[in-house]
C-alpha positions as CSV (number, residue, x, y, z in Angstrom):
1,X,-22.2,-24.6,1.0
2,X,-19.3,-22.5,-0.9
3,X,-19.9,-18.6,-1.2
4,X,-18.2,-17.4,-4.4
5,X,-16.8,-13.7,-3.8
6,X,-15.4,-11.0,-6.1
7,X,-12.2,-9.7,-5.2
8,X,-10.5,-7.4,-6.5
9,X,-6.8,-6.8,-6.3
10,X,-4.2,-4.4,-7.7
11,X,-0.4,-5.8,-8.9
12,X,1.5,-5.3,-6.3
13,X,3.3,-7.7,-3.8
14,X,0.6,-6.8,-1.1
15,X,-2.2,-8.4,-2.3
16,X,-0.2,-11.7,-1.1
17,X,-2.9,-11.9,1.3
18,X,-5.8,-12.3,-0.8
19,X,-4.2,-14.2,-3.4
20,X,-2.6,-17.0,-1.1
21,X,-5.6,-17.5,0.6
22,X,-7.7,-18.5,-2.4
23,X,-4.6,-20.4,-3.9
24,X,-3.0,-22.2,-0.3
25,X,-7.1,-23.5,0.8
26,X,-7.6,-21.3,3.3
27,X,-10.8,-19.3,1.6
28,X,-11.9,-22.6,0.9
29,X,-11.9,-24.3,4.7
30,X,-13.6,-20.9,5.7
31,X,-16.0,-21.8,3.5
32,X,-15.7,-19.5,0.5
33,X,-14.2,-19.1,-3.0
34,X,-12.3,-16.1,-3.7
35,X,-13.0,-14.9,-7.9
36,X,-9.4,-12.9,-7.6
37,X,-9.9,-9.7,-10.6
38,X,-6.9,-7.9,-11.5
39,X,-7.6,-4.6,-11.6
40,X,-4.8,-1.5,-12.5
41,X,-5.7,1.7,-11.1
42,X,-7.2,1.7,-7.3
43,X,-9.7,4.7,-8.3
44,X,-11.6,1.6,-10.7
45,X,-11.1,-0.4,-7.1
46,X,-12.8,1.8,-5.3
47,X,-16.0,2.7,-7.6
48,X,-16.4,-1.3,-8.0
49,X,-16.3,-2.0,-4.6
50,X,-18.6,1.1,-4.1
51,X,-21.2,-0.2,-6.6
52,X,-20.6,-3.4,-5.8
53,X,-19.5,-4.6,-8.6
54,X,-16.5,-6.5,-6.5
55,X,-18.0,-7.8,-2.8
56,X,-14.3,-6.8,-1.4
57,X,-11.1,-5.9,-2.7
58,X,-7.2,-5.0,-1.8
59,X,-7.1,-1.8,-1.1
60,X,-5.4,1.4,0.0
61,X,-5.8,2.1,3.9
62,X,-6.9,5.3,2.9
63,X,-9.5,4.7,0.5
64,X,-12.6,3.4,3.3
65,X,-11.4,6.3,5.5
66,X,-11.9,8.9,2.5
67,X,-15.2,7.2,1.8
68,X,-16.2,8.2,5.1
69,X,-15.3,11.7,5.2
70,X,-16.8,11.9,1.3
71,X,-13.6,12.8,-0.4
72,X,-13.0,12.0,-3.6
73,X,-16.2,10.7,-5.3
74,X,-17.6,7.8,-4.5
75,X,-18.4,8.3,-1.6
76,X,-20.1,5.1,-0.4
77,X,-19.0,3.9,3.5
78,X,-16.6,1.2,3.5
79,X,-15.3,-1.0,6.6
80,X,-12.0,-2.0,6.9
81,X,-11.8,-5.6,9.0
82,X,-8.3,-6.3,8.3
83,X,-5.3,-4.9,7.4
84,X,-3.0,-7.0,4.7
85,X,0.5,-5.9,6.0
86,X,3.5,-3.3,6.5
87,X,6.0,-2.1,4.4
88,X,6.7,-2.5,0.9
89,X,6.4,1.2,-0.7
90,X,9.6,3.5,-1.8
91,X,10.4,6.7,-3.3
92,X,12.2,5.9,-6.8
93,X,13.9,9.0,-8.7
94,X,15.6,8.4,-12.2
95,X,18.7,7.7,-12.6
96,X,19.4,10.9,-14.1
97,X,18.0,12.5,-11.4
98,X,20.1,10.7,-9.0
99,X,23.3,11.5,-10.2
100,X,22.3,15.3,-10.0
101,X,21.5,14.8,-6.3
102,X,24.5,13.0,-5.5
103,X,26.6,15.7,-7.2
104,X,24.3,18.7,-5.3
105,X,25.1,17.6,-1.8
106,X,27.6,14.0,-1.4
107,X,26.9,14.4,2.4
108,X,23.0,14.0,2.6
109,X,22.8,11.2,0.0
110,X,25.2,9.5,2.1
111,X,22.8,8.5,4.7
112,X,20.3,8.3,6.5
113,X,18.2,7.9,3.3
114,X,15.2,10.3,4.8
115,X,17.6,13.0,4.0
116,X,18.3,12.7,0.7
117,X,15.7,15.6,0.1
118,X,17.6,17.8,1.4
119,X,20.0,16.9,-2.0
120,X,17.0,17.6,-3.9
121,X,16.6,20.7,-2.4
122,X,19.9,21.8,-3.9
123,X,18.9,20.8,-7.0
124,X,15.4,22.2,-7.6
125,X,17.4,26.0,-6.5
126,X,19.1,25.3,-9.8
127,X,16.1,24.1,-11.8
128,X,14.6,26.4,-14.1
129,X,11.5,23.8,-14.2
130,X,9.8,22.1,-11.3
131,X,10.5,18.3,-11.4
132,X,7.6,16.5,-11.4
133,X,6.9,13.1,-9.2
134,X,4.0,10.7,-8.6
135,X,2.1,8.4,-6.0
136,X,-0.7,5.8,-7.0
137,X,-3.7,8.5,-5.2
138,X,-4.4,11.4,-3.7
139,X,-5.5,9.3,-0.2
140,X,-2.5,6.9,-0.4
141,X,-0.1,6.7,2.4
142,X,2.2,6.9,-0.7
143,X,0.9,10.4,-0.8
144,X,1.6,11.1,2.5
145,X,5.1,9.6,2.7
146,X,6.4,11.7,-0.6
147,X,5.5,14.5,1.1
148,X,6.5,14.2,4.6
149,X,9.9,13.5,2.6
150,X,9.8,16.5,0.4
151,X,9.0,18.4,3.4
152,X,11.7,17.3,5.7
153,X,14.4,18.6,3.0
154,X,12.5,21.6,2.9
155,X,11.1,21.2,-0.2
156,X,7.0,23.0,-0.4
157,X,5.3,19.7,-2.0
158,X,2.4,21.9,-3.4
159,X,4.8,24.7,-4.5
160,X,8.1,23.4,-5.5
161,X,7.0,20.1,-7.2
162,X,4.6,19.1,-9.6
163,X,2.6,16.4,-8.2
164,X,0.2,13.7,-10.2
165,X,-1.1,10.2,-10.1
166,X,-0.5,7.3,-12.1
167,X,-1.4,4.1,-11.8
168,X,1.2,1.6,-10.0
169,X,1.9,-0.5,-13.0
170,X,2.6,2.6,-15.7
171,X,4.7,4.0,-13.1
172,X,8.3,2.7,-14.3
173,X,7.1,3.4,-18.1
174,X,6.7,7.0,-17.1
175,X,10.0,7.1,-15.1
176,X,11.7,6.1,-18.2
177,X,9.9,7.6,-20.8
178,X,11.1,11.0,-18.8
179,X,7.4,12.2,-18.4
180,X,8.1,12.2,-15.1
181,X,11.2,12.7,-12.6
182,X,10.1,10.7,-9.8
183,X,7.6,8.3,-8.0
184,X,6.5,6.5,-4.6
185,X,4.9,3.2,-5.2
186,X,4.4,-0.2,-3.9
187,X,6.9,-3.2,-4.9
188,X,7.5,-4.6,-7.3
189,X,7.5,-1.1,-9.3
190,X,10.6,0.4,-7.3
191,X,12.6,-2.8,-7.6
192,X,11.8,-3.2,-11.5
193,X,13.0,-0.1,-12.4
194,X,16.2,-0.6,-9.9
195,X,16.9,-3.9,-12.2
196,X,16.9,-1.8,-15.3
197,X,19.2,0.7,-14.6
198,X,16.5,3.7,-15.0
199,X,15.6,4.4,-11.7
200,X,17.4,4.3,-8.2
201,X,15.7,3.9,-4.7
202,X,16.7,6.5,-2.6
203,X,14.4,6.0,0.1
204,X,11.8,3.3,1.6
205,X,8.6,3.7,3.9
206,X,11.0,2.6,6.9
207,X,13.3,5.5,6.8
208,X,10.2,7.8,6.6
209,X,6.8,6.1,8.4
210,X,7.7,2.5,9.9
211,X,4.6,0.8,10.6
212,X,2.1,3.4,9.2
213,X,-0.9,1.9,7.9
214,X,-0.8,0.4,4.2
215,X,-3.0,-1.5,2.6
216,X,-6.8,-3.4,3.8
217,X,-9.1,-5.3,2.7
218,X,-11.8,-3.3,2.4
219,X,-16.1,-4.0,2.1
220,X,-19.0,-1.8,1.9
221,X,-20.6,-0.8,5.3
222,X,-24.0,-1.8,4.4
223,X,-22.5,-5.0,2.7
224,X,-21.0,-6.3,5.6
225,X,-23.6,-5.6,8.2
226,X,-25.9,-8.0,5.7
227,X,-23.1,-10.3,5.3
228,X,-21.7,-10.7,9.3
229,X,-20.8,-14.5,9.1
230,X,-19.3,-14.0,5.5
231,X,-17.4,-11.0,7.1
232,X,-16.1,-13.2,9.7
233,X,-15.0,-15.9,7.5
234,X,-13.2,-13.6,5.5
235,X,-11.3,-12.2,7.7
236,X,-10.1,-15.4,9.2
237,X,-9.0,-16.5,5.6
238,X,-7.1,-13.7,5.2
239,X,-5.4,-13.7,8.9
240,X,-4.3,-17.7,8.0
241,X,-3.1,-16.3,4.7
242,X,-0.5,-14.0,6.2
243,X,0.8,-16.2,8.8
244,X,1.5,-18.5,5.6
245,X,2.8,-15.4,3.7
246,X,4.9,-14.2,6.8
247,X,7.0,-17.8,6.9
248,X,10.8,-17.6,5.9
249,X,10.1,-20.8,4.9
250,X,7.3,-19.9,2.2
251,X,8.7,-16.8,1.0
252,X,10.4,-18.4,-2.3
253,X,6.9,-20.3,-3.2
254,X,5.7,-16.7,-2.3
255,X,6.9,-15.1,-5.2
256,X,6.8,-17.9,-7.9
257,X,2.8,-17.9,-7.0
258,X,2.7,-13.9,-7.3
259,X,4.6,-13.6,-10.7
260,X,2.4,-15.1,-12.6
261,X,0.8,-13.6,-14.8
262,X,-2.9,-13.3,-13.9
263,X,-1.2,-12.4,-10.3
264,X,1.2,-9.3,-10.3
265,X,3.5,-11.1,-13.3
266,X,7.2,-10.1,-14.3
267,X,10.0,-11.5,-12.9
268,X,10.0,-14.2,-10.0
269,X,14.0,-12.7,-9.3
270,X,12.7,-9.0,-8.6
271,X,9.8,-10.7,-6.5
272,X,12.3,-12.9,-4.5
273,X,14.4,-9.7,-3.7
274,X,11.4,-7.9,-3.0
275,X,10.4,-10.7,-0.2
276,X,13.5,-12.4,1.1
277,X,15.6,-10.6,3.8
278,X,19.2,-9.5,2.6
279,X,18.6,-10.2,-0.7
280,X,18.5,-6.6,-1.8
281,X,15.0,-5.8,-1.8
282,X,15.5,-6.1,2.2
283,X,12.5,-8.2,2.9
284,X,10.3,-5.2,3.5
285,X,6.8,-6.8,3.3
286,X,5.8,-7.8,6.7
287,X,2.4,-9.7,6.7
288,X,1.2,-11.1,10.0
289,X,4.3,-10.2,12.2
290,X,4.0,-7.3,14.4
291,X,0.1,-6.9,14.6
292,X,0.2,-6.5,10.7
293,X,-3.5,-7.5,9.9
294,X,-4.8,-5.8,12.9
295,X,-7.1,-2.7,11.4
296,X,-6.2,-0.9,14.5
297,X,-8.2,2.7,14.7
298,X,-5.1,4.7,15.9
299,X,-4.1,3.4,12.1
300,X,-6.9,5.4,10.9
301,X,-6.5,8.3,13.0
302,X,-2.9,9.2,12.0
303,X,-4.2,8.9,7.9
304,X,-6.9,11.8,8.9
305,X,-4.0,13.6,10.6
306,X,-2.5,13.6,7.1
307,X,-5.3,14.3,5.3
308,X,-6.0,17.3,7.5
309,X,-2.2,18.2,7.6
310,X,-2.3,18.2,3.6
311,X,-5.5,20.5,3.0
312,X,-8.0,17.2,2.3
313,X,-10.0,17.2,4.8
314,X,-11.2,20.3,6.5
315,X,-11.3,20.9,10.6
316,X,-12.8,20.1,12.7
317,X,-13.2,16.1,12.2
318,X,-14.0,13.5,15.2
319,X,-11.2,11.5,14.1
320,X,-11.8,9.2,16.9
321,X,-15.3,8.5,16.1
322,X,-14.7,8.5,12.3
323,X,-11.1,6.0,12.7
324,X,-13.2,3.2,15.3
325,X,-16.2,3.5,12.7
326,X,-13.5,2.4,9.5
327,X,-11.0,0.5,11.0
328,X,-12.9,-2.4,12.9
329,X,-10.7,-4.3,15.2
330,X,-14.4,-5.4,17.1
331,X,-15.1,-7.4,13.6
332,X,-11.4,-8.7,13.3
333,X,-11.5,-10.0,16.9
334,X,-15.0,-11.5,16.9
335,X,-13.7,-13.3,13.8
336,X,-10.0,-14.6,14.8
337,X,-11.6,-15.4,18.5
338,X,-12.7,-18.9,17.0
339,X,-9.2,-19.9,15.2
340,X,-7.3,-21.0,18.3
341,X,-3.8,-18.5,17.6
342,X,-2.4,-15.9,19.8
343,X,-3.3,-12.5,18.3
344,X,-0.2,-11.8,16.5
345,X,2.4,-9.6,18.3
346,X,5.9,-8.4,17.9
């Protein structure tokens, strides 16, 4: 017998996971069928997932650990029982923009890219209006990586910047329309812009957080403790899925399958550069490689550290307790126990 599932997924090169493992087979030998909804804005995600409206969905590693602390509406418990990989996010500034920072301080924008900040220092003390940037949510890691960048140049990201939210795909459309001056986002949107001219990358979740936690698949609490074989077989769908995903070998296949365009669409070229090592997008999306869809806790304890850090959540939290209660490794290993692979390492 086949369970159908609704899952929901936002454009973006990291919901691979889900995606190749409905279109490779691997839901299917697990025993399920994956209904893949395209959805634009992760705060619609969230509330569908919530109201169960999707059974699962591709989501921001922070979202199921803000559910738990009851930030931001919402606020039904989620479980994350894997993680869908690392990497992949950047910190695009218009071109405009750019050139200004270059011309403020050559040195910092010469390298290493982290402190290219400190050339936007130089040129917000000669702004007479705050420059104004954007991530995809106020729990993102995106969040937390803009402004552990601002903040290493010195910058105050709550006093000397103005910062919003916009949804991943309106991001370059905002860039260029000049409504905004900046942005840190998930590829394909850094890359896109890049290929038009309007926007350059000046710095990538590597220079800034390697290996921080990024994006999970994430379920209702309650759901999943009805649902444990469902869980299971999930979860081992999605853990064959990256392996596929993290091949050299598949990567090309990779991105003709995500740009079409019920997937995340545009151009397979600014895919392929996204994915394939050296080719300018510097392969940043790492799947299954280096423990990548482990939902290790420590994972969630460093995104309440930032949340705390950043005025979200208010001391004093049990991040232990809270991080082992979102982040369940006991659930991933229970479910990867029966496929007969090494737990993936470095």
């Amino acid at each position: 017998m086949t369970t159908t599932l609704r899952i929901g997924f936002v454009p973006l090169i990291d919901c691979a996971i889900p995606v190749i493992a409905q279109d490779k087979g691997f839901a299917e030998e697990e025993g399920l069928r994956l209904d893949l909804v395209r959805e634009n804005a992760w705060a619609a995600t969230r509330d569908k997932v919530a109201y169960g409206v999707l059974d699962a969905a591709h989501m921001l590693a922070g979202i199921p650990v803000a559910s738990i602390l009851g930030l931001g509406g919402a606020a039904v418990p989620m479980i994350a029982p894997v993680a869908l990989g690392l990497g992949g996010n950047a910190i695009t500034v218009s071109t405009s923009l750019f050139q200004r920072m270059v011309q403020a301080d050559p040195d910092a924008m010469a390298g290493p890219r982290v402190k290219s900040a400190l050339a936007l220092k130089k040129v917000i003390a000669g702004s007479r209006e705050k420059l104004s940037f954007a991530t995809v949510f106020p729990y993102s890691t995106h969040t937390y990586e803009l402004r552990a960048w601002l903040a290493a140049g010195g910058i105050d990201p709550d006093r000397d910047v103005n910062l919003g939210v916009i949804a991943p795909p309106r991001m370059a459309g905002h860039l260029e329309a000049g409504w905004i001056d900046g942005y840190c986002v998930g590829e394909p949107w850094n890359l896109r812009t890049a290929a038009r001219g309007t926007g350059v990358i000046v710095a990538t979740k590597a220079d800034i957080w390697p290996d921080s936690p990024e994006k999970v698949l994430a379920v209702r609490r309650d759901w999943a403790g009805e649902h444990p074989e469902t869980v299971a077989a999930l979860v081992r769908a999605m853990v064959r899925a990256a392996q596929w995903a993290d091949a050299p070998a598949n990567r090309e296949e990779l991105a003709a399958i995500l740009a079409r365009p019920d997937m995340v669409g545009g151009s397979a070229e600014v895919l392929r550069t996204a994915l394939l090592p050296g080719s300018g997008g510097m392969g940043r999306h790492v799947f299954f490689r280096r423990n990548a869809t482990v939902p290790w806790p420590d994972k969630a304890e460093w995104l309440i550290a930032q949340m705390v850090r950043w005025g979200q959540a208010t001391p004093p939290v049990d991040a232990a307790a809270l991080a082992a209660a979102v982040f369940r490794h006991d659930l991933y290993r229970q479910a990867t126990e029966s496929l007969g692979i090494e737990m993936p390492g470095g």
